[in-house]
N, CA, C, O and CB atoms as a CASP TS submission, in Angstrom:
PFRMAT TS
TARGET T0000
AUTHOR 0000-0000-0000
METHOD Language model
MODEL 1
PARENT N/A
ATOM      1  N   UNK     1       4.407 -34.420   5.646  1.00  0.00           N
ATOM      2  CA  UNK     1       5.444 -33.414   5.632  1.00  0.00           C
ATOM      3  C   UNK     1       6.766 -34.083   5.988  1.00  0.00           C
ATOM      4  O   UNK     1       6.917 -34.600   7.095  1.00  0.00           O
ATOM      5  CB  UNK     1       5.114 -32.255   6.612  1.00  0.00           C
ATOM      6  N   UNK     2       7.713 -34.080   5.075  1.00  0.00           N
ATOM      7  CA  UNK     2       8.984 -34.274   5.472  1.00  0.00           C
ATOM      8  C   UNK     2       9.728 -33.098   5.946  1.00  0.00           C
ATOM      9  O   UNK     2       9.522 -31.977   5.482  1.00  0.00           O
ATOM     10  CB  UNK     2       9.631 -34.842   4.485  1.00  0.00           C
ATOM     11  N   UNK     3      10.747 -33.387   7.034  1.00  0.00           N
ATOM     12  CA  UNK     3      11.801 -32.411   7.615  1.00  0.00           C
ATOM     13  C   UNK     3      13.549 -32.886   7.443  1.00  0.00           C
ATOM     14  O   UNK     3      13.844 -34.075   7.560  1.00  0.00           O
ATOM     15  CB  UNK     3      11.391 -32.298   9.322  1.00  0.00           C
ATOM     16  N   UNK     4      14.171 -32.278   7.280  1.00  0.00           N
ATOM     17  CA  UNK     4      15.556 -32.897   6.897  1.00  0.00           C
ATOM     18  C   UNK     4      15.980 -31.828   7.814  1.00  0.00           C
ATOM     19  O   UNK     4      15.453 -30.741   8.052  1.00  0.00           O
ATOM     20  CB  UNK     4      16.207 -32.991   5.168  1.00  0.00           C
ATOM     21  N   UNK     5      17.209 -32.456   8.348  1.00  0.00           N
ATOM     22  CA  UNK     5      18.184 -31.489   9.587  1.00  0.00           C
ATOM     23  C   UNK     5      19.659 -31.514   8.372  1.00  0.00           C
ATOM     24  O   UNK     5      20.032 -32.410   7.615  1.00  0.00           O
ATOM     25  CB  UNK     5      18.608 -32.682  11.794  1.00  0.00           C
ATOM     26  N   UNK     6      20.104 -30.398   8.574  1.00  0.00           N
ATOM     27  CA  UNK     6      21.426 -29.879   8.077  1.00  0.00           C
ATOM     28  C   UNK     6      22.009 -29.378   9.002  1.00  0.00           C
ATOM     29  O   UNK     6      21.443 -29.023  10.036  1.00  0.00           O
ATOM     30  CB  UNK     6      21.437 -28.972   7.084  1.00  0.00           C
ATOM     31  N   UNK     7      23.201 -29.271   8.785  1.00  0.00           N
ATOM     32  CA  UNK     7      24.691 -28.752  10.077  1.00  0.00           C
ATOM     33  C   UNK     7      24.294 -27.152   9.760  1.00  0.00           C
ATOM     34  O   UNK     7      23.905 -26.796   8.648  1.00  0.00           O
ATOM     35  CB  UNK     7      27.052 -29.297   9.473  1.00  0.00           C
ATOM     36  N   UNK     8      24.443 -26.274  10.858  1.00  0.00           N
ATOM     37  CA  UNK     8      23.878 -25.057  10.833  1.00  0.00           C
ATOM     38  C   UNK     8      25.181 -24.400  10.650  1.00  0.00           C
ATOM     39  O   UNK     8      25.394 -23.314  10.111  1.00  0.00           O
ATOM     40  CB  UNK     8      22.973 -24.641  12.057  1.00  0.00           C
ATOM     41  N   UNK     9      26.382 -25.569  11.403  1.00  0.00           N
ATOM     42  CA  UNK     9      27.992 -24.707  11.721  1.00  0.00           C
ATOM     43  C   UNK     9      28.214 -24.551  10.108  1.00  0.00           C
ATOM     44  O   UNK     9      28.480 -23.353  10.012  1.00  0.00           O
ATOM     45  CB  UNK     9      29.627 -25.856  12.739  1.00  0.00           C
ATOM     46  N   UNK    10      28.246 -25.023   8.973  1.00  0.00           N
ATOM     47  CA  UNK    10      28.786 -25.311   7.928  1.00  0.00           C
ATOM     48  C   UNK    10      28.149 -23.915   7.371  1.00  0.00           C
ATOM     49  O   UNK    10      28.901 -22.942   7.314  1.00  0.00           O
ATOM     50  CB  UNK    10      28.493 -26.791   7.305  1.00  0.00           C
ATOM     51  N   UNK    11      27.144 -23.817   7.065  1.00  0.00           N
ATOM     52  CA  UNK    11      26.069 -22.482   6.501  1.00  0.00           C
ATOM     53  C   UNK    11      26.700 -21.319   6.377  1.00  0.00           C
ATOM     54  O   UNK    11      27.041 -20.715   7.394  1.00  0.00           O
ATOM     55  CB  UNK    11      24.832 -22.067   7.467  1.00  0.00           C
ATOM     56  N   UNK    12      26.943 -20.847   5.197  1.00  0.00           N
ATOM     57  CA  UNK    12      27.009 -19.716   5.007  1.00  0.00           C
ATOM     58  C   UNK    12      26.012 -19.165   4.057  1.00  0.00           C
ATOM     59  O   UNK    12      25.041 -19.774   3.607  1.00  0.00           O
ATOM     60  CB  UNK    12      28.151 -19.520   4.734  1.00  0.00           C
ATOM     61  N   UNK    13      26.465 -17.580   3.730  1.00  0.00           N
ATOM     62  CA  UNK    13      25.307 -16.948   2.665  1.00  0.00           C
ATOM     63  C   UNK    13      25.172 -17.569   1.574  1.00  0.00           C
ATOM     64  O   UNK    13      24.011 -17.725   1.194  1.00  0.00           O
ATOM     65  CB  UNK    13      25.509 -15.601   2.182  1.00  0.00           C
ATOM     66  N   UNK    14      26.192 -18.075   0.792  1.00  0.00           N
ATOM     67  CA  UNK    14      25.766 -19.365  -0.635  1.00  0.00           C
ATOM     68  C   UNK    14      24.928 -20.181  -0.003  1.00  0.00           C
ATOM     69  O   UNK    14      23.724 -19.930  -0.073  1.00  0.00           O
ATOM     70  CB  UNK    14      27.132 -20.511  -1.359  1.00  0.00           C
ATOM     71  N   UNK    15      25.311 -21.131   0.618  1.00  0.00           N
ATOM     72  CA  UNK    15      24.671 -22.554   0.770  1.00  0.00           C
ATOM     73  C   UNK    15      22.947 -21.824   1.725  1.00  0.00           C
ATOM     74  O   UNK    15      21.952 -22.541   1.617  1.00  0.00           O
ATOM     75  CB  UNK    15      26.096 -23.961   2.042  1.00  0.00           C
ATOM     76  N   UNK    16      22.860 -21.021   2.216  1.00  0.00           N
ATOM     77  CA  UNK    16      21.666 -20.376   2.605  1.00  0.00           C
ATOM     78  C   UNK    16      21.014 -20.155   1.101  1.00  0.00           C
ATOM     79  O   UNK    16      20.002 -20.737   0.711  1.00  0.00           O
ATOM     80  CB  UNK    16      21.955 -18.934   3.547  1.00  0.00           C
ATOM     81  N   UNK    17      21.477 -19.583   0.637  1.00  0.00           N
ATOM     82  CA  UNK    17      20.522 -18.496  -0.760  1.00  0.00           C
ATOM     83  C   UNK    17      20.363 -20.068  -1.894  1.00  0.00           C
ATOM     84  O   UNK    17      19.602 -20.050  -2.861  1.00  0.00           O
ATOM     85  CB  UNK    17      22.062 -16.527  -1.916  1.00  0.00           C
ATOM     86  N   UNK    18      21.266 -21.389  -1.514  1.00  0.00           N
ATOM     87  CA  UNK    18      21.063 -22.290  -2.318  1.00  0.00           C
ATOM     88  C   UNK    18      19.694 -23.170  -2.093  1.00  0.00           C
ATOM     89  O   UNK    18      18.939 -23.730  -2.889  1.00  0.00           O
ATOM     90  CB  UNK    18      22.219 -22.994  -2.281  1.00  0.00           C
ATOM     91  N   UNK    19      19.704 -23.034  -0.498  1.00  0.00           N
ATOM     92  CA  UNK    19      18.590 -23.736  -0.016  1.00  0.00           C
ATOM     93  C   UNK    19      17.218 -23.096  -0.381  1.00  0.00           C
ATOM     94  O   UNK    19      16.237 -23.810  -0.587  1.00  0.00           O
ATOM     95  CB  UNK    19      18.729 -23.857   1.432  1.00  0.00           C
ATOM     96  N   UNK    20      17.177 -22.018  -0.443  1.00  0.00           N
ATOM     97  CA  UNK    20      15.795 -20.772  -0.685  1.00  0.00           C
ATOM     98  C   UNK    20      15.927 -20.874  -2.015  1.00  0.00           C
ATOM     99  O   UNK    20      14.837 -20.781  -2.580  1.00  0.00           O
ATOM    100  CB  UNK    20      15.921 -18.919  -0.089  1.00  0.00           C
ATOM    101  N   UNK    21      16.733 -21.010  -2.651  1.00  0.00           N
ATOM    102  CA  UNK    21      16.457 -21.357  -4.376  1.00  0.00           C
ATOM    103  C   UNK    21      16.006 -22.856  -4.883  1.00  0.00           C
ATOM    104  O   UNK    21      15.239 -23.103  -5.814  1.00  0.00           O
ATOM    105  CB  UNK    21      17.948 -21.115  -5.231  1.00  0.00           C
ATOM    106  N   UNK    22      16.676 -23.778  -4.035  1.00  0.00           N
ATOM    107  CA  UNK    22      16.092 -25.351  -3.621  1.00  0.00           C
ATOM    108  C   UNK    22      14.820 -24.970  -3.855  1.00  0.00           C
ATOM    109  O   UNK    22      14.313 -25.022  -4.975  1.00  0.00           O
ATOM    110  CB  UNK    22      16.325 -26.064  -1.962  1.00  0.00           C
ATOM    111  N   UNK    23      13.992 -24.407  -2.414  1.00  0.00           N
ATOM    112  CA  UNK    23      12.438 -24.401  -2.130  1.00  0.00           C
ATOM    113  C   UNK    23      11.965 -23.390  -2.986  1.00  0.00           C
ATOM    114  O   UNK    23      10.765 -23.267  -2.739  1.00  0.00           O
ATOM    115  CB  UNK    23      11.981 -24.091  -0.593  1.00  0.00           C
ATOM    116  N   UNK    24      12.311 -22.592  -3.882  1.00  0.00           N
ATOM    117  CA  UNK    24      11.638 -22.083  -4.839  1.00  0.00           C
ATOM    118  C   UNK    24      11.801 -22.723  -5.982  1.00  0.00           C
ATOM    119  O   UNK    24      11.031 -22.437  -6.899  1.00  0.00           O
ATOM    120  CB  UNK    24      11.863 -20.910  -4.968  1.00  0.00           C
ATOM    121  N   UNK    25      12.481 -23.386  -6.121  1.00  0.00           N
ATOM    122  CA  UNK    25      12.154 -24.106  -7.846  1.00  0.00           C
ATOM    123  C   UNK    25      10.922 -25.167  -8.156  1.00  0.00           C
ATOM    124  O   UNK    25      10.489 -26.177  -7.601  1.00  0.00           O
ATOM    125  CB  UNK    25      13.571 -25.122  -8.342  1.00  0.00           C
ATOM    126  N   UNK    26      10.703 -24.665  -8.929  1.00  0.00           N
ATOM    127  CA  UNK    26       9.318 -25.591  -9.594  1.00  0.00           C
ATOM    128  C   UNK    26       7.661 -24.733  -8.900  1.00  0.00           C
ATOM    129  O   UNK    26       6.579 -24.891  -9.465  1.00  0.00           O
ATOM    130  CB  UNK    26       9.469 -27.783  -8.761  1.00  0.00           C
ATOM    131  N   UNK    27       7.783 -24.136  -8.015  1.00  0.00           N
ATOM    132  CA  UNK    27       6.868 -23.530  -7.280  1.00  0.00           C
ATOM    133  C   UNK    27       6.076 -22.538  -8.206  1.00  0.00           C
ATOM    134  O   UNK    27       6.610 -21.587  -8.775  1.00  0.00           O
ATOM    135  CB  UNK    27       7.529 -22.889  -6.113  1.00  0.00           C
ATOM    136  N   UNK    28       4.850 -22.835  -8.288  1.00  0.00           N
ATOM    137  CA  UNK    28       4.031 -22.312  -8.832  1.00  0.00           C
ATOM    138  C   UNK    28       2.652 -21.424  -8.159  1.00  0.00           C
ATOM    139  O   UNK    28       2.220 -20.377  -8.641  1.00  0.00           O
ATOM    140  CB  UNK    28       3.824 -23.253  -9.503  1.00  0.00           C
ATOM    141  N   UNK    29       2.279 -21.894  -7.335  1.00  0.00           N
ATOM    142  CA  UNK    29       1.391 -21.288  -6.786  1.00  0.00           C
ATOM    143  C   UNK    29       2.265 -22.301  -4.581  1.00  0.00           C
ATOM    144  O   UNK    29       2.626 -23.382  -4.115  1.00  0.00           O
ATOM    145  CB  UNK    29      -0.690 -21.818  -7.883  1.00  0.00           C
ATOM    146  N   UNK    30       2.082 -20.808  -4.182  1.00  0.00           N
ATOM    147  CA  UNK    30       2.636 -21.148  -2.498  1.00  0.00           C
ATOM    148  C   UNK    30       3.258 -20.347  -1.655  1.00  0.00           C
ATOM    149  O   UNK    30       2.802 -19.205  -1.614  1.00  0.00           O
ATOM    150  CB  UNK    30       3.566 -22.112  -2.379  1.00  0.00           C
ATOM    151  N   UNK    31       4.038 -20.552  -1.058  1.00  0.00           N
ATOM    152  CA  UNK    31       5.211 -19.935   0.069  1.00  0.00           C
ATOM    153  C   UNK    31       6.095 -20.236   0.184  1.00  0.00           C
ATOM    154  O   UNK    31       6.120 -21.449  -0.020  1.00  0.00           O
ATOM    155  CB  UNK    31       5.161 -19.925   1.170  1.00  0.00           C
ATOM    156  N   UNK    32       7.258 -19.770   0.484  1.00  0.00           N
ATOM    157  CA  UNK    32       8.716 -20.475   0.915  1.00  0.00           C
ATOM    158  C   UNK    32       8.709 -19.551   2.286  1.00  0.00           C
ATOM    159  O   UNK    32       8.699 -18.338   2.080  1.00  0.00           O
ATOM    160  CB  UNK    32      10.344 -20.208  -0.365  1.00  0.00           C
ATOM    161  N   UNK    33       8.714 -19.958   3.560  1.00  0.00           N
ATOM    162  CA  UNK    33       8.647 -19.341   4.825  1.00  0.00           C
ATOM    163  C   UNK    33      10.639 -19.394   5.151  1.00  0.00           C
ATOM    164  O   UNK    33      11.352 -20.348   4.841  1.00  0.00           O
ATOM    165  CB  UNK    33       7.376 -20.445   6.082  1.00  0.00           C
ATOM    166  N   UNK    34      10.999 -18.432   5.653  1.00  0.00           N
ATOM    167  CA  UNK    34      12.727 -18.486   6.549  1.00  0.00           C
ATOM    168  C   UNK    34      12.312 -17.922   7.722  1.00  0.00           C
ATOM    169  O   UNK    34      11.636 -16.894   7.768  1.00  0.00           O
ATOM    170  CB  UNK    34      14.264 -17.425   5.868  1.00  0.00           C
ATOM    171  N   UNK    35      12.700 -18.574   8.720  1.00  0.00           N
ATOM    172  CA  UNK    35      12.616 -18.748  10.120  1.00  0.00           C
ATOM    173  C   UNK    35      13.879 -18.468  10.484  1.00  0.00           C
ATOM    174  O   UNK    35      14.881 -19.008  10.016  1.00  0.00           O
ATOM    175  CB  UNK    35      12.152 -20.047  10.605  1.00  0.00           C
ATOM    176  N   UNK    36      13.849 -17.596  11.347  1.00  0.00           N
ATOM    177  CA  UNK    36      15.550 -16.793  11.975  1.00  0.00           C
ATOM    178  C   UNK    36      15.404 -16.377  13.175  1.00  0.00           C
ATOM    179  O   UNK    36      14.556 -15.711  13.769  1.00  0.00           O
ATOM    180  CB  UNK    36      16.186 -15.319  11.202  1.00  0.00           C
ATOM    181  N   UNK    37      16.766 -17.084  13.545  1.00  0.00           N
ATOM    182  CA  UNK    37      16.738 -17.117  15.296  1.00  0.00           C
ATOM    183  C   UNK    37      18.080 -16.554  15.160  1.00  0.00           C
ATOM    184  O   UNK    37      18.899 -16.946  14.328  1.00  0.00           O
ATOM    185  CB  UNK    37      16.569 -18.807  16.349  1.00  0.00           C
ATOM    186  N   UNK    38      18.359 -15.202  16.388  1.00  0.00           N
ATOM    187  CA  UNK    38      19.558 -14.386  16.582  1.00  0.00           C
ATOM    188  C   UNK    38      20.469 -14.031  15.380  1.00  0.00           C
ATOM    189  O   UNK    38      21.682 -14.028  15.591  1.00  0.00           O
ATOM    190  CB  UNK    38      20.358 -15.056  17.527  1.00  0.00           C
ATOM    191  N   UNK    39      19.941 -13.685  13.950  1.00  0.00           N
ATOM    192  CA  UNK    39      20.313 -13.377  13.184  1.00  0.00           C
ATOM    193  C   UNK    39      20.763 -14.626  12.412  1.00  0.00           C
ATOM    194  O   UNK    39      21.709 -14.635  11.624  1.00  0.00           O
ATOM    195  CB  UNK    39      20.977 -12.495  13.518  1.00  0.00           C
ATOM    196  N   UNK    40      19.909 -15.788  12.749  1.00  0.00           N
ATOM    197  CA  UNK    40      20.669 -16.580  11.700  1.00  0.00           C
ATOM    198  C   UNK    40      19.746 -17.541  10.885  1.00  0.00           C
ATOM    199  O   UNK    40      18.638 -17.479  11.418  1.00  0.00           O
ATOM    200  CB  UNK    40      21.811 -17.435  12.397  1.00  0.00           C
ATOM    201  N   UNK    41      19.723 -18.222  10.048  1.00  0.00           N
ATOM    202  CA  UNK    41      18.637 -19.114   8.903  1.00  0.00           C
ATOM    203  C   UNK    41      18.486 -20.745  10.043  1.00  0.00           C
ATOM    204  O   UNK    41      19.071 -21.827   9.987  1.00  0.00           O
ATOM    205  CB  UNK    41      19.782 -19.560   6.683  1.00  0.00           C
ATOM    206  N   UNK    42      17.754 -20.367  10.688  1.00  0.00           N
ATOM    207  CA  UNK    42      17.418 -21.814  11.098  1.00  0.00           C
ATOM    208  C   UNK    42      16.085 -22.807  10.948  1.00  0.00           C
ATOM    209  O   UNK    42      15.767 -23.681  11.754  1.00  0.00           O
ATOM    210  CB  UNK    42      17.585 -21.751  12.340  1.00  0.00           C
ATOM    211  N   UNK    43      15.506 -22.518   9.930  1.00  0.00           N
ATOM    212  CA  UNK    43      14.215 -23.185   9.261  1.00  0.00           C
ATOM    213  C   UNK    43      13.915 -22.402   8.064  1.00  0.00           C
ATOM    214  O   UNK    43      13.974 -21.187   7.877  1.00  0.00           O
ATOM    215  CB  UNK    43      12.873 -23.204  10.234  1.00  0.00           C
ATOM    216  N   UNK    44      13.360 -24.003   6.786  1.00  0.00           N
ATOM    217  CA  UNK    44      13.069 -22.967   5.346  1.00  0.00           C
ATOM    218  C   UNK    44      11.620 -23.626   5.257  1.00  0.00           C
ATOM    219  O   UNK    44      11.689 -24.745   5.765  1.00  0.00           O
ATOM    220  CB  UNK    44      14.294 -23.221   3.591  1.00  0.00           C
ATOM    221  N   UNK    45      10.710 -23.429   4.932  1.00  0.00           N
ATOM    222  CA  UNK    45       9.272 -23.889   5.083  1.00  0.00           C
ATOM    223  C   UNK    45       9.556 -24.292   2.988  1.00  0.00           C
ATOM    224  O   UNK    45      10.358 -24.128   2.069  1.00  0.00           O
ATOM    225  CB  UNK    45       7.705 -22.202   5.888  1.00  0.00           C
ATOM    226  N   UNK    46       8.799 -24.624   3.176  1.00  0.00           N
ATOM    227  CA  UNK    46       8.424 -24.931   1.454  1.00  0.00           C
ATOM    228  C   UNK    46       6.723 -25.295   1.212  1.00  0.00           C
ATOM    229  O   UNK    46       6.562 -26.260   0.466  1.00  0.00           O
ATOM    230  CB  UNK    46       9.452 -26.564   0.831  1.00  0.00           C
ATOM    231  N   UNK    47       5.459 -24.669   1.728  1.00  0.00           N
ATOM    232  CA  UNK    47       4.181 -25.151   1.287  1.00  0.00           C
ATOM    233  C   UNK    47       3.889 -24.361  -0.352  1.00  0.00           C
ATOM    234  O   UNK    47       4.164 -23.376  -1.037  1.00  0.00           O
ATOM    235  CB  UNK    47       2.949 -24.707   2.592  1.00  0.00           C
ATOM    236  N   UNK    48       2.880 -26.057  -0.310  1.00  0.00           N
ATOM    237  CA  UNK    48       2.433 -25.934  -1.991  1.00  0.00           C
ATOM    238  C   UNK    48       1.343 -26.043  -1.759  1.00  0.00           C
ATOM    239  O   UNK    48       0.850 -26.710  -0.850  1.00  0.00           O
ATOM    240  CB  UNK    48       2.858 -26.933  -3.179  1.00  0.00           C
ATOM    241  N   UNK    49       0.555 -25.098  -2.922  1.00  0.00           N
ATOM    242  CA  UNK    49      -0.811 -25.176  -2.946  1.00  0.00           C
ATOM    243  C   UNK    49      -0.953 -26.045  -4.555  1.00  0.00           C
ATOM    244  O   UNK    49      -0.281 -25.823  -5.562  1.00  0.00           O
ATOM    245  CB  UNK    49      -1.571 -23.473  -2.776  1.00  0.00           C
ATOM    246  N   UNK    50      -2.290 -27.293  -4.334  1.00  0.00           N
ATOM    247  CA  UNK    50      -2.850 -27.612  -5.739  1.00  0.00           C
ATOM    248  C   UNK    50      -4.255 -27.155  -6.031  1.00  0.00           C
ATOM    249  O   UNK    50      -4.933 -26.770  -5.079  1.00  0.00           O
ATOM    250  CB  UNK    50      -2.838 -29.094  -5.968  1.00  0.00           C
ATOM    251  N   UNK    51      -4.651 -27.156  -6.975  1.00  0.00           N
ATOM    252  CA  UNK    51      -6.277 -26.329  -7.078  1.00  0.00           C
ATOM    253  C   UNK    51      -6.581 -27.622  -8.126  1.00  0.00           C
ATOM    254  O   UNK    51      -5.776 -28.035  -8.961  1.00  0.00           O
ATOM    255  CB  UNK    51      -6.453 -24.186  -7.941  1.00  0.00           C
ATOM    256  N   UNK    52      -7.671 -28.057  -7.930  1.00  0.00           N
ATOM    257  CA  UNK    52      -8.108 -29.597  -8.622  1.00  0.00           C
ATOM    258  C   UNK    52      -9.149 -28.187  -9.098  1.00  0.00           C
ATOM    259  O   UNK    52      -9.398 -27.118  -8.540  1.00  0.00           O
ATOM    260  CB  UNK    52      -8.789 -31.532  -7.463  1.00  0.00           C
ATOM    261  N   UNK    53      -9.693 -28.966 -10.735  1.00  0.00           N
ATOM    262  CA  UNK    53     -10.602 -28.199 -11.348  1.00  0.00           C
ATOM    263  C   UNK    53     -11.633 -29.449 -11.745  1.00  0.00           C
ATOM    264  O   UNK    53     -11.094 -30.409 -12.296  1.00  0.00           O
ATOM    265  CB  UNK    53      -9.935 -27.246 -12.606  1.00  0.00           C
ATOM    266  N   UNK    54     -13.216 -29.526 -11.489  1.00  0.00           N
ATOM    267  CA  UNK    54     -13.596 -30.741 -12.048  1.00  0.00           C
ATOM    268  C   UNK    54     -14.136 -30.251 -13.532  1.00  0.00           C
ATOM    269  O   UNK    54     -14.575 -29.126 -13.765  1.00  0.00           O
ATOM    270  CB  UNK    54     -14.728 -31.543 -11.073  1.00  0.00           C
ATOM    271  N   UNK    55     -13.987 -31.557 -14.686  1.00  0.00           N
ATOM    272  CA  UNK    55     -14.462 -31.279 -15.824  1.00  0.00           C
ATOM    273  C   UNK    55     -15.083 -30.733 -16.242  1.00  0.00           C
ATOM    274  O   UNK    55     -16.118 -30.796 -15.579  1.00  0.00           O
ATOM    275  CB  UNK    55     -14.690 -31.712 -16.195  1.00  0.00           C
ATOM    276  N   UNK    56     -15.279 -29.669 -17.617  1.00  0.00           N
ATOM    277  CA  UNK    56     -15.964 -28.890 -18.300  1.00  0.00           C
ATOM    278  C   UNK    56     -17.599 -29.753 -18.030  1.00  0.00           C
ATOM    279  O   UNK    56     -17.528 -30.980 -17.962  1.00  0.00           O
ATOM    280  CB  UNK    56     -15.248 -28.739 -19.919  1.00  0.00           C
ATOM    281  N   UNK    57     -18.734 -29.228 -17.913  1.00  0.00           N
ATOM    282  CA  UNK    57     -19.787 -29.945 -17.827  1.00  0.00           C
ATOM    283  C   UNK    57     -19.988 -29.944 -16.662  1.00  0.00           C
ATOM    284  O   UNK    57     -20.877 -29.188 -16.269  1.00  0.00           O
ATOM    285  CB  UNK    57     -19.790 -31.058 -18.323  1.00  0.00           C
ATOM    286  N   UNK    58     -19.393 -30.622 -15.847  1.00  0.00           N
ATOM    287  CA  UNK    58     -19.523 -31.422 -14.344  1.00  0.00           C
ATOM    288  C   UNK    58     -19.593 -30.874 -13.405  1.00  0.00           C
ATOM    289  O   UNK    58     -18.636 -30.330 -12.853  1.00  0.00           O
ATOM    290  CB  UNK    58     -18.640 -32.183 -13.923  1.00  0.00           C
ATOM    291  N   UNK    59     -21.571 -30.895 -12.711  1.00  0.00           N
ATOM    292  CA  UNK    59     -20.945 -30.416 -11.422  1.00  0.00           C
ATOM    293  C   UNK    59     -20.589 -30.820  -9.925  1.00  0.00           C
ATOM    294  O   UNK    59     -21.306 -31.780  -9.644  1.00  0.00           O
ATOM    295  CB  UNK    59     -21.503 -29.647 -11.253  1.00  0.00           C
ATOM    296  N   UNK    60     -19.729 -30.463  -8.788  1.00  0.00           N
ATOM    297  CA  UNK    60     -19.415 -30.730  -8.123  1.00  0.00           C
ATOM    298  C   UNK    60     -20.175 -30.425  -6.986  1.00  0.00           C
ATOM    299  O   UNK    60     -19.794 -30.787  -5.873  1.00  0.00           O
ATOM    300  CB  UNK    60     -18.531 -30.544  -8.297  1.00  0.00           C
TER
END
């Protein structure tokens, strides 16, 4: 798991709704978690789920 720190002073509602569009792109199967402390965006989660399928025939 990587974590990246950003300036919280700078943040407004764009650069918030940019970051939650960040962690939703490409997302196919998962979560995007927002974590809010005293009314404000201070953590964006991003988990992905993969589902491995083994070959037609094959069992596991």
């Amino acid at each position: 798991m990587t974590a990246t720190l950003r300036n919280l002073e700078a943040q407004d509602d764009v650069s918030i709704l940019r970051e939650i569009q960040a962690a939703l792109n490409g997302l196919k199967f998962g979560a995007v978690e927002i974590t809010v402390h005293n009314g404000q965006v201070v953590q964006i989660e991003r988990k992905e789920k993969f589902r491995l399928q083994a070959p037609a025939g094959k069992n596991a």
